[in-house]
Every structure is written in C-alpha cells, then in structure tokens.
TORMI-447773 format. One record per atom (N, C-alpha, C, O): residue number from 0; residue in three letters; atom name; x negated, y, z negated. Coordinates in nm, 3 decimals. Example, Ala and Ser with C-alpha at 12.3 -4.5 7.8 and 13.67 -1.06 7.14 Angstrom:
<recs>
     n   res   atom         u         v         w
     0   Ala      N    -1.319    -0.569    -0.780
     0   Ala     CA    -1.230    -0.450    -0.780
     0   Ala      C    -1.320    -0.330    -0.780
     0   Ala      O    -1.424    -0.332    -0.846
     1   Ser      N    -1.285    -0.225    -0.708
     1   Ser     CA    -1.367    -0.106    -0.714
     1   Ser      C    -1.290     0.003    -0.787
     1   Ser      O    -1.341     0.114    -0.804
</recs>
This chain:
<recs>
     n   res   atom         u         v         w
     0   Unk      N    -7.237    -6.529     6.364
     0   Unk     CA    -7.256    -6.488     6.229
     0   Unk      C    -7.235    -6.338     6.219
     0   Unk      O    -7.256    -6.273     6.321
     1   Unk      N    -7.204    -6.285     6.126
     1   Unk     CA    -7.144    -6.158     6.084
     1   Unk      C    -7.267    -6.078     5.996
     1   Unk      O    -7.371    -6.134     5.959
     2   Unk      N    -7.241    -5.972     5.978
     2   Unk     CA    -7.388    -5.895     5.910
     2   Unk      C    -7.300    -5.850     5.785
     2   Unk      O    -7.356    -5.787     5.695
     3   Unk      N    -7.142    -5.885     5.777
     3   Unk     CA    -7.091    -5.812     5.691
     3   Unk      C    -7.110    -5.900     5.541
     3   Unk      O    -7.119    -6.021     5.517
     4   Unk      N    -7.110    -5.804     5.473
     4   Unk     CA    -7.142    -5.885     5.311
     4   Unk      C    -7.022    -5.953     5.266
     4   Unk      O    -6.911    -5.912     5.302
     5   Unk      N    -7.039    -6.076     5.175
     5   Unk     CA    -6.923    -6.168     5.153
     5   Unk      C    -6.862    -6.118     5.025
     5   Unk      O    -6.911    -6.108     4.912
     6   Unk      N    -6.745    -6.091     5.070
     6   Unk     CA    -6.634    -6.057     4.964
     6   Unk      C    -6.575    -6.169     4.858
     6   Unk      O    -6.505    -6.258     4.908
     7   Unk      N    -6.603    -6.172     4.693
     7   Unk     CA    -6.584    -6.244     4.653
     7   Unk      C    -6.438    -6.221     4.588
     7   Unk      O    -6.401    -6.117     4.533
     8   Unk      N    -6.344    -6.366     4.609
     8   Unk     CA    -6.251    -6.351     4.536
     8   Unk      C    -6.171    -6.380     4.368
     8   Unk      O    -6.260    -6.436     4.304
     9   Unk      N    -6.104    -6.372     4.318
     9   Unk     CA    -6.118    -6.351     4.201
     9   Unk      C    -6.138    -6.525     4.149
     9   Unk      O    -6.070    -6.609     4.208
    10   Unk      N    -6.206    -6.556     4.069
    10   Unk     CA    -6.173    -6.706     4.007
    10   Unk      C    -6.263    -6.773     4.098
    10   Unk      O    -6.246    -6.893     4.115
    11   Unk      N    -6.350    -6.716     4.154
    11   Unk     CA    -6.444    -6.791     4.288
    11   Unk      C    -6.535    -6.787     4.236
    11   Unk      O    -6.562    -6.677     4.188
    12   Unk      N    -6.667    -6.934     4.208
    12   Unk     CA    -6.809    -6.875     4.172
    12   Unk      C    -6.877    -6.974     4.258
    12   Unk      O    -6.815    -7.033     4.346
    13   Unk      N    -7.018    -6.997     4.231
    13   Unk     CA    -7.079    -7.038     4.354
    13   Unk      C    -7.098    -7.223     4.277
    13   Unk      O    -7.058    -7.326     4.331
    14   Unk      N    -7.152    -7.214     4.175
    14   Unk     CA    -7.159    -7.344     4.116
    14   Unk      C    -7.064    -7.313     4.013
    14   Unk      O    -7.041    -7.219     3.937
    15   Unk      N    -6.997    -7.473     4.049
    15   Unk     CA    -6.832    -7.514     3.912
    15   Unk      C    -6.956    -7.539     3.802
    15   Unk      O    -7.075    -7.571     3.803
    16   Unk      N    -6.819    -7.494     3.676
    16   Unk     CA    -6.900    -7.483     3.534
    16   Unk      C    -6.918    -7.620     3.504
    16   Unk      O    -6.840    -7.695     3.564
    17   Unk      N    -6.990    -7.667     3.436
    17   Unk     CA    -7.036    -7.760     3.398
    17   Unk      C    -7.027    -7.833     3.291
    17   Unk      O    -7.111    -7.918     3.260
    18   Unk      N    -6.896    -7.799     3.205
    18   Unk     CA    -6.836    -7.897     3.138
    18   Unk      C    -6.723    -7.943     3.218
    18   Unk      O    -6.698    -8.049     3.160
    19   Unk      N    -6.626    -7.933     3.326
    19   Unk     CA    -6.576    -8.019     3.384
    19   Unk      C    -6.619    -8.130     3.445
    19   Unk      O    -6.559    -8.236     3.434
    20   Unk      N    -6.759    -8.112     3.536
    20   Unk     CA    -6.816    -8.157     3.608
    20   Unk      C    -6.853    -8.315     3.540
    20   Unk      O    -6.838    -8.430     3.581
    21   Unk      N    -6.905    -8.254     3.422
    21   Unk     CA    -6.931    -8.397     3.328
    21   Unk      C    -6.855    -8.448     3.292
    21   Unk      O    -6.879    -8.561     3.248
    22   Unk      N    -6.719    -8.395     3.288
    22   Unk     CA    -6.540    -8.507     3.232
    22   Unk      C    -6.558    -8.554     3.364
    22   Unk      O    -6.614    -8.663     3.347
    23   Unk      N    -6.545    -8.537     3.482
    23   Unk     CA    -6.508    -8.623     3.572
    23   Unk      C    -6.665    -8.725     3.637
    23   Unk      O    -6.669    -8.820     3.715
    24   Unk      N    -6.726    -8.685     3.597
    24   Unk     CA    -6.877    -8.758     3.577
    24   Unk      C    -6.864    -8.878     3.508
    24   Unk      O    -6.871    -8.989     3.560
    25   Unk      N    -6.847    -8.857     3.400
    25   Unk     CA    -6.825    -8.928     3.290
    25   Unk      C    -6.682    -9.045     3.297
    25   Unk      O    -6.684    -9.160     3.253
    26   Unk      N    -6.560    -8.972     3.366
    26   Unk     CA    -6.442    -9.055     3.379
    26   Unk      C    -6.466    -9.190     3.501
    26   Unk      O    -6.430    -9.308     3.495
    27   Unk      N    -6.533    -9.120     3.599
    27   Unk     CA    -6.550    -9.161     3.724
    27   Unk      C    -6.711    -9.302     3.643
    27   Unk      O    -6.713    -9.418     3.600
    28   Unk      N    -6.751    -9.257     3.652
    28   Unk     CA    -6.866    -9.366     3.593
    28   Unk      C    -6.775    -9.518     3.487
    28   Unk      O    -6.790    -9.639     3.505
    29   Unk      N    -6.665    -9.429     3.357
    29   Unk     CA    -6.630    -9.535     3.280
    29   Unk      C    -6.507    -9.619     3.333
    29   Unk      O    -6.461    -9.722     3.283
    30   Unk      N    -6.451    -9.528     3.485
    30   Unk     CA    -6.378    -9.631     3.575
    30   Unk      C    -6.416    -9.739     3.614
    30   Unk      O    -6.371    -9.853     3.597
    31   Unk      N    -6.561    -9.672     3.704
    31   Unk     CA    -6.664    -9.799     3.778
    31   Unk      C    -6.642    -9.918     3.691
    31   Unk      O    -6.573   -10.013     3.729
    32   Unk      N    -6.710    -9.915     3.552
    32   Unk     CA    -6.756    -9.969     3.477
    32   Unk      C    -6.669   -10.091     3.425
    32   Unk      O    -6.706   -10.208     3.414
    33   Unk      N    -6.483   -10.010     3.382
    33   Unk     CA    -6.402   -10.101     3.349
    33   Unk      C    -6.361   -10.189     3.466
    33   Unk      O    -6.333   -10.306     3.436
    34   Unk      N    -6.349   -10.140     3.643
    34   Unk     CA    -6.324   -10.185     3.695
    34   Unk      C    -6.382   -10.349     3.752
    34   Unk      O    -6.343   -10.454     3.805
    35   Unk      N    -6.512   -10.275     3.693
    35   Unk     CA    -6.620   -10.379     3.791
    35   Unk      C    -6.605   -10.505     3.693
    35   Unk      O    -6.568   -10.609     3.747
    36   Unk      N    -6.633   -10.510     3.533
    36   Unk     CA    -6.581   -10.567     3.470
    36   Unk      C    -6.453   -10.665     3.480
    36   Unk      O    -6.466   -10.787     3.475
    37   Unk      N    -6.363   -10.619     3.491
    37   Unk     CA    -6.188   -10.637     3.531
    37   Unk      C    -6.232   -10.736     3.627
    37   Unk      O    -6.195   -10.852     3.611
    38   Unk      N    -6.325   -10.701     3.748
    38   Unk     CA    -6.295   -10.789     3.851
    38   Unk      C    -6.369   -10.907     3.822
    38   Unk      O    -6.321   -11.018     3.844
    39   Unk      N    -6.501   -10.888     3.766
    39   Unk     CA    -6.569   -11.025     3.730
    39   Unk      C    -6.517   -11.134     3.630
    39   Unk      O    -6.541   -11.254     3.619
    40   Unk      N    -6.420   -11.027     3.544
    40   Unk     CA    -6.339   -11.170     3.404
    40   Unk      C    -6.229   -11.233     3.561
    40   Unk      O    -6.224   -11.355     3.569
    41   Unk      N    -6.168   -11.169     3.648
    41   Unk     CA    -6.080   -11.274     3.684
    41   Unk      C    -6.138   -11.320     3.777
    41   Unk      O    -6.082   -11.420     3.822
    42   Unk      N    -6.259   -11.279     3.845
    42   Unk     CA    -6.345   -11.415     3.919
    42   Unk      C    -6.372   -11.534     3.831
    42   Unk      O    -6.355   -11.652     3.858
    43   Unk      N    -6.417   -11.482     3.720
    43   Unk     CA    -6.444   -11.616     3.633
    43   Unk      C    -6.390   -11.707     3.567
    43   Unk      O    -6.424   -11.824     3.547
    44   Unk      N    -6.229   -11.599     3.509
    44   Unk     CA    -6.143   -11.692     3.510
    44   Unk      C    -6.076   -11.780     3.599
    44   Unk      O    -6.057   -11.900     3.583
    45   Unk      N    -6.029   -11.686     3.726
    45   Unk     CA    -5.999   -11.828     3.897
    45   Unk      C    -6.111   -11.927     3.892
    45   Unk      O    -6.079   -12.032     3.948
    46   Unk      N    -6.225   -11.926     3.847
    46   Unk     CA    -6.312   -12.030     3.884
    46   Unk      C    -6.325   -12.139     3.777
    46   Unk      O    -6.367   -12.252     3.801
    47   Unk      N    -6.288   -12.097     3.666
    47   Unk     CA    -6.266   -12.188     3.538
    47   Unk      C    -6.158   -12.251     3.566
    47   Unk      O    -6.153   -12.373     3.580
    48   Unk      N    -6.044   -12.161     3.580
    48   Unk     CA    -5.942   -12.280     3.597
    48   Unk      C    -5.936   -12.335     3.734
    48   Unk      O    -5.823   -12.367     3.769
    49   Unk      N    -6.030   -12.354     3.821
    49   Unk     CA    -6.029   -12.451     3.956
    49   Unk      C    -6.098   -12.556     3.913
    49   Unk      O    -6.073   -12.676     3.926
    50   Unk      N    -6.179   -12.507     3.866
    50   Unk     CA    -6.296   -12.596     3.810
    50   Unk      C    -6.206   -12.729     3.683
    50   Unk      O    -6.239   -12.848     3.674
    51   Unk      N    -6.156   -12.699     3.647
    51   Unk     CA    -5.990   -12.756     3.568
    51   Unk      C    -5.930   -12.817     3.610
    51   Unk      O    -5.906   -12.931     3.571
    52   Unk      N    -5.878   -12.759     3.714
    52   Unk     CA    -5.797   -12.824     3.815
    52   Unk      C    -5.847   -13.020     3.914
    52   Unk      O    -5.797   -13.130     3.939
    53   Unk      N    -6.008   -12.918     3.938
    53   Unk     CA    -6.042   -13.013     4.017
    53   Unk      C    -6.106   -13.142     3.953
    53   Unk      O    -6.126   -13.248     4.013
    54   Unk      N    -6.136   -13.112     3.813
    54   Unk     CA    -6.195   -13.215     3.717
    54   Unk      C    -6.166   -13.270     3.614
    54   Unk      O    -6.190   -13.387     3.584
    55   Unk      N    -6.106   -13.182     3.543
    55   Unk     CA    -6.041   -13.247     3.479
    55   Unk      C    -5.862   -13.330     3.435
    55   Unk      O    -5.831   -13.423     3.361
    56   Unk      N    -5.786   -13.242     3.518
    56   Unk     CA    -5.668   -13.245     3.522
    56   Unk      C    -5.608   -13.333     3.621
    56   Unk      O    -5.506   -13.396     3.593
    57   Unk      N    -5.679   -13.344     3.765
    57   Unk     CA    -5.626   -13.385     3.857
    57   Unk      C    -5.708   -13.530     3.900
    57   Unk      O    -5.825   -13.531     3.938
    58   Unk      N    -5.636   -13.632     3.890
    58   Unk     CA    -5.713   -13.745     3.943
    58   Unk      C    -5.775   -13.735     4.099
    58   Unk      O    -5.715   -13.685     4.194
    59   Unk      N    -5.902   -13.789     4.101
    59   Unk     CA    -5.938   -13.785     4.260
    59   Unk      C    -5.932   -13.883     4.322
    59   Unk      O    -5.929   -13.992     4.265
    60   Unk      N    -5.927   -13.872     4.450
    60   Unk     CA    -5.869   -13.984     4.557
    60   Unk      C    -5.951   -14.091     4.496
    60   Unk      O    -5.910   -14.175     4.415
    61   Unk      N    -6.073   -14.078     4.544
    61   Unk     CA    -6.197   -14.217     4.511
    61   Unk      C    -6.116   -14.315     4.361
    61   Unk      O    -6.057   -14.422     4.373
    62   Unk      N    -6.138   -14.232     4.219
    62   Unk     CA    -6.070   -14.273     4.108
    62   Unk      C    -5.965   -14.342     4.134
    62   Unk      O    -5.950   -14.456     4.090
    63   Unk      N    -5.872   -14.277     4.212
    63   Unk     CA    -5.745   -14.353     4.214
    63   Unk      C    -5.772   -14.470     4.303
    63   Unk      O    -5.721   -14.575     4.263
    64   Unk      N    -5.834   -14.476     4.404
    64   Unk     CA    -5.849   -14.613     4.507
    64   Unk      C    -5.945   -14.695     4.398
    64   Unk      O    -5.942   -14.818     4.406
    65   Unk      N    -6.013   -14.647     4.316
    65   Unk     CA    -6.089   -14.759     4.197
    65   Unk      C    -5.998   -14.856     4.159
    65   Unk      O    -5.997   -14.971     4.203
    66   Unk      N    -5.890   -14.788     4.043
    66   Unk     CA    -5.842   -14.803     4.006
    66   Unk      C    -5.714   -14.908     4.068
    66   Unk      O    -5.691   -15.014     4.009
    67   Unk      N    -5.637   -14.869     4.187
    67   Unk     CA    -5.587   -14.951     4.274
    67   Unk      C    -5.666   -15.104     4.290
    67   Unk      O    -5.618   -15.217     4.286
    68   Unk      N    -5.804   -15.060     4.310
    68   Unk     CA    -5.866   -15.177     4.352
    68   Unk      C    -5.916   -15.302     4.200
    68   Unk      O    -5.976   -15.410     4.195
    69   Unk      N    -5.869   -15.238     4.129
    69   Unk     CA    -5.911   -15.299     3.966
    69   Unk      C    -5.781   -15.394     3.963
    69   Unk      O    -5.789   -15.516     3.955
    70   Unk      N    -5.629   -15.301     3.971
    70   Unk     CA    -5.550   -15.330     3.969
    70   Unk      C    -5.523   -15.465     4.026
    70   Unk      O    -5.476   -15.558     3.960
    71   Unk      N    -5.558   -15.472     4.157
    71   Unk     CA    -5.539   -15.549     4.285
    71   Unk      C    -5.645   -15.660     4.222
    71   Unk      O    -5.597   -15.770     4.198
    72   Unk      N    -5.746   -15.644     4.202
    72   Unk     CA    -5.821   -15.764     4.130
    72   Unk      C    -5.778   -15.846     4.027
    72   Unk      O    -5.816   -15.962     4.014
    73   Unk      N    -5.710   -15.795     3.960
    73   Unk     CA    -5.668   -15.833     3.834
    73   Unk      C    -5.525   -15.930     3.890
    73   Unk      O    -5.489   -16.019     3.812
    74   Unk      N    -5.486   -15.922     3.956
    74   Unk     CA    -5.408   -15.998     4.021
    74   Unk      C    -5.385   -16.116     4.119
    74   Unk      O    -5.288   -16.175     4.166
    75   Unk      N    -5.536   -16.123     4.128
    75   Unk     CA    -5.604   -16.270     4.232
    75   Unk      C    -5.579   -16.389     4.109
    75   Unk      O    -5.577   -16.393     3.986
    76   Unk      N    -5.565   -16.468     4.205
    76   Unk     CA    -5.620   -16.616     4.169
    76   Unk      C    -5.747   -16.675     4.190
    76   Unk      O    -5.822   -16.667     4.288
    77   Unk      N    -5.768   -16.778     4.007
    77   Unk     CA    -5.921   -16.748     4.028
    77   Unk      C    -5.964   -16.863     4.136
    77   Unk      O    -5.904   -16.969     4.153
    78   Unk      N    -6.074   -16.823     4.199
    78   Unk     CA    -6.179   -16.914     4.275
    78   Unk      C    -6.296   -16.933     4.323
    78   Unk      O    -6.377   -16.853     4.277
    79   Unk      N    -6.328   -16.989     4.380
    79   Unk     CA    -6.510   -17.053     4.377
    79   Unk      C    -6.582   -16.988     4.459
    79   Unk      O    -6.555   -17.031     4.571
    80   Unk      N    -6.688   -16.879     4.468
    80   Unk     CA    -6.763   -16.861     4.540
    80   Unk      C    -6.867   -16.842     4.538
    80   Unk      O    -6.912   -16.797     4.433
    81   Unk      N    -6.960   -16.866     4.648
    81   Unk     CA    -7.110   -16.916     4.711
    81   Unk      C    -7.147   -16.835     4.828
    81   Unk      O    -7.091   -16.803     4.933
    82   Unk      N    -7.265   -16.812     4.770
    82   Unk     CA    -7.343   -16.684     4.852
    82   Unk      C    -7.419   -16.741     4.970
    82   Unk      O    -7.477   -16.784     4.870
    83   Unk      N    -7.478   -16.785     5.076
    83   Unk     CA    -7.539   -16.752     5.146
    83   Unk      C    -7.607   -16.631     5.200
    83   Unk      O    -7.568   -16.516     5.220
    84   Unk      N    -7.746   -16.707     5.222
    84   Unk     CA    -7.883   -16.562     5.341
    84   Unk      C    -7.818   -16.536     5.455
    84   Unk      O    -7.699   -16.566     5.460
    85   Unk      N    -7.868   -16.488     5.544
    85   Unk     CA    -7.863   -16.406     5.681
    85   Unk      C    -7.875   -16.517     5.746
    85   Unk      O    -7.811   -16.511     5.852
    86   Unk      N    -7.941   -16.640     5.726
    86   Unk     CA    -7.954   -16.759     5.805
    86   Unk      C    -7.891   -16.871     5.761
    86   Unk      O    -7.928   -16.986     5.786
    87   Unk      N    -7.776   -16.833     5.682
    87   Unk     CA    -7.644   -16.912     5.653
    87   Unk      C    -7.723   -16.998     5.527
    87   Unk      O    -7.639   -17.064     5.466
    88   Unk      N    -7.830   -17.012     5.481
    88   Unk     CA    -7.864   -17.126     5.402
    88   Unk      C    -7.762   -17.108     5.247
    88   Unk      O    -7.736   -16.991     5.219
    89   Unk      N    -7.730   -17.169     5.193
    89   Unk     CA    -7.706   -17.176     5.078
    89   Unk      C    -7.787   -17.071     4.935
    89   Unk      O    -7.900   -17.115     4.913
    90   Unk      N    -7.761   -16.986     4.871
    90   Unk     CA    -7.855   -16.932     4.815
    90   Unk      C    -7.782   -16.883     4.667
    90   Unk      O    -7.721   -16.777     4.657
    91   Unk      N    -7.800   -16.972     4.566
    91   Unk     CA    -7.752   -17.008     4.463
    91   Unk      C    -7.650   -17.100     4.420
    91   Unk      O    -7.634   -17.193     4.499
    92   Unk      N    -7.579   -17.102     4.322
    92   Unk     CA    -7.480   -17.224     4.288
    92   Unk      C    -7.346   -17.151     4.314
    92   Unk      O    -7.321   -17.034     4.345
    93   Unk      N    -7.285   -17.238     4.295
    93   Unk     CA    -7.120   -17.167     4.312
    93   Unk      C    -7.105   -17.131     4.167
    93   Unk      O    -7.148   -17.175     4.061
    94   Unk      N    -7.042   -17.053     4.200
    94   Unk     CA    -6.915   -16.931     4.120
    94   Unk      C    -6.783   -16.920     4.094
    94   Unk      O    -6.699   -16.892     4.180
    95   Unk      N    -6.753   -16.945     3.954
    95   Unk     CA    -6.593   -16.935     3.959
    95   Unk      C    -6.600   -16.820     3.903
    95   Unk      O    -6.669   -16.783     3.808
    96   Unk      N    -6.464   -16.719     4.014
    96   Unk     CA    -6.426   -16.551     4.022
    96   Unk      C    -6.286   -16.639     3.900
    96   Unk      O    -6.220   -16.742     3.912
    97   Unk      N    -6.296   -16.538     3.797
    97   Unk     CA    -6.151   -16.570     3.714
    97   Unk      C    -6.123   -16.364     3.751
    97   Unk      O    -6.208   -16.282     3.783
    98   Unk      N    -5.950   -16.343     3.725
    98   Unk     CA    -5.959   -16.296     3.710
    98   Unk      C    -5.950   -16.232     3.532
    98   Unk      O    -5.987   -16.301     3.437
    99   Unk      N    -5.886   -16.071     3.515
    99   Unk     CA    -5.939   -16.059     3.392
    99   Unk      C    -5.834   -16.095     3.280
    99   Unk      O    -5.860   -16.126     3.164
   100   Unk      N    -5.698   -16.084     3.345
   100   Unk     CA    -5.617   -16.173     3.227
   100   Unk      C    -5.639   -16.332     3.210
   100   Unk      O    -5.630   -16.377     3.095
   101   Unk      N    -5.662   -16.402     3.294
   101   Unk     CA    -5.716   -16.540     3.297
   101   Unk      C    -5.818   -16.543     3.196
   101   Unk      O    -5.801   -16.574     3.078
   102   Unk      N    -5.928   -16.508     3.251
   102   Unk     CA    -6.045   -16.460     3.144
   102   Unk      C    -6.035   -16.451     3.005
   102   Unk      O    -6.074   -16.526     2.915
   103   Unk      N    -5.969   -16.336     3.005
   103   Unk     CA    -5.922   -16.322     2.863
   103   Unk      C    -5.827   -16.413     2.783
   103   Unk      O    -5.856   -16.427     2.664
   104   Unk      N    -5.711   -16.483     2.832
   104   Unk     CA    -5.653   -16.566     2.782
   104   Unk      C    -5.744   -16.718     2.736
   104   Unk      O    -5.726   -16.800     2.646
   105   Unk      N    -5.825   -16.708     2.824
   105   Unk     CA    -5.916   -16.853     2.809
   105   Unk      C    -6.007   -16.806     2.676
   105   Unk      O    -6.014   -16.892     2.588
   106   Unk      N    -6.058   -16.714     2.658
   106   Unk     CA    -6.138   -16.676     2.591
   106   Unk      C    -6.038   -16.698     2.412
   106   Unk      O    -6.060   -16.759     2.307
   107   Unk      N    -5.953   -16.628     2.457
   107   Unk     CA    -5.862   -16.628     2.343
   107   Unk      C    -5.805   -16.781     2.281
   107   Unk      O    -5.752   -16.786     2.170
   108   Unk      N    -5.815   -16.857     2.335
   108   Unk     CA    -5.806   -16.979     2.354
   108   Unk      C    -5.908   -17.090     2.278
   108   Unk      O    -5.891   -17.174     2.190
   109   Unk      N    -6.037   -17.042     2.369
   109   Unk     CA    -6.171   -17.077     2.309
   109   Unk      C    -6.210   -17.045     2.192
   109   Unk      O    -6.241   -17.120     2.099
   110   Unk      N    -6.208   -16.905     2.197
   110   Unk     CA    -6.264   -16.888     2.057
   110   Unk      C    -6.183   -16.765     1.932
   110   Unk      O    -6.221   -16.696     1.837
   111   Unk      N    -6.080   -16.788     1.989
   111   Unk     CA    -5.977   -16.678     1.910
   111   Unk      C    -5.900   -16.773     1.783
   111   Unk      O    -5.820   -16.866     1.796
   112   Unk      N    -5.948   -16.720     1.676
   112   Unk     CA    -5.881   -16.729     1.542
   112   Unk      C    -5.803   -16.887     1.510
   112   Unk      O    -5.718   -16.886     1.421
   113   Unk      N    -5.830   -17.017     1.578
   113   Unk     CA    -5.848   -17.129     1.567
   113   Unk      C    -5.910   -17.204     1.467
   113   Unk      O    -5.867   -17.313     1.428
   114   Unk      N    -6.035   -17.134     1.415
   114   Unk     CA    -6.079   -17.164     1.340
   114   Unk      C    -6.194   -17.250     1.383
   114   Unk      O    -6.306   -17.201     1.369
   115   Unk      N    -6.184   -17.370     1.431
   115   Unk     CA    -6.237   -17.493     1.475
   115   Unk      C    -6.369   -17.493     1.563
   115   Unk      O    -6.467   -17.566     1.550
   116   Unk      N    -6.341   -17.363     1.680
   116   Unk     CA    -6.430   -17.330     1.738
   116   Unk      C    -6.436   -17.416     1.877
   116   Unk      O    -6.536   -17.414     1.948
   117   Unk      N    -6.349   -17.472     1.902
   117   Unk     CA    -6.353   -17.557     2.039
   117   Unk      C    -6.163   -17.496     2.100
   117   Unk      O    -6.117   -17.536     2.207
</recs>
C-alpha cells in the first residue's frame, strides 16, 4: 500500500448517480418479470395442448381394443350358454348369447310397427 493520496480523474466519482441506477433497476426487474411470465404461458400452453393430444384427440390403445372387441362380438353366431361353480355343478339355466344385429332385427320383427304386436 502506498501513503500517496488518490488522484481523482475527471468524470470519476465514488457512488454512480442515481437516476441511472434506477433505469437499469427498474429495466432489469421488468425483464425478470416479462420473462418469467413468457416462460410460464408456454409451459402451460405445451401442457394444454398434450393434455389434447392425449385425451381428447387421440384414441387410446385400451378404447381401440374395446371397440375391436365390440366389433368382433357383433359378428358371432348366436348360442347357448351355461355357467358352472368351481366344482363343475351346474349353476343357473342356459343362455342364449344373440348377437346385436340379430337382436335387433328380432326385436324389429317382434315388436316394430306391425301393429299386431306378435
């Protein structure tokens, strides 16, 4: 360290004036502000439209194997079945499986606009 006194140069002071200080105070803060903003609308928008994507727009596997399997039903021939217990006994009456155009055609048949009712 030196004992000599500090020579000041021209345009040099010890604390910056204090209306700049607050423009870039002030700029720097309403950056943060728009930025942080900015980033949360397009988190929320990527998550809206996934959320879109995944529910409403796009069929899901399960749905579609439903649907397959509705399909595939609807296409049997109808027939008789009987339930049995765990110990093979018999356990209710038999069952005729129709499927659903069968069904419906019989129905239409039965009691569709005939009049008669048989």
């Amino acid at each position: 360290m030196s004992n000599e006194p500090h020579t000041h140069v021209s345009g040099e002071a010890e604390d910056p004036t204090s209306g700049p200080t607050w423009v870039v105070g002030l700029a720097g803060a309403i950056l943060t502000v728009v930025v942080v903003l900015g980033v949360t609308a397009i988190y929320y928008a990527a998550e809206r439209a996934e959320t879109e994507h995944k529910v409403m727009s796009v069929r899901s596997q399960e749905a579609e194997l439903r649907r397959e399997a509705d399909r595939a039903a609807l296409m049997n021939e109808a027939y008789w079945e009987q339930w049995t217990d765990a110990d093979g006994v018999l356990a209710g009456e038999r069952t005729l499986v129709v499927p659903m155009d069968t069904a419906r055609d019989i129905v239409k048949k039965r009691w569709g606009g005939s009049g008669d009712g048989h």
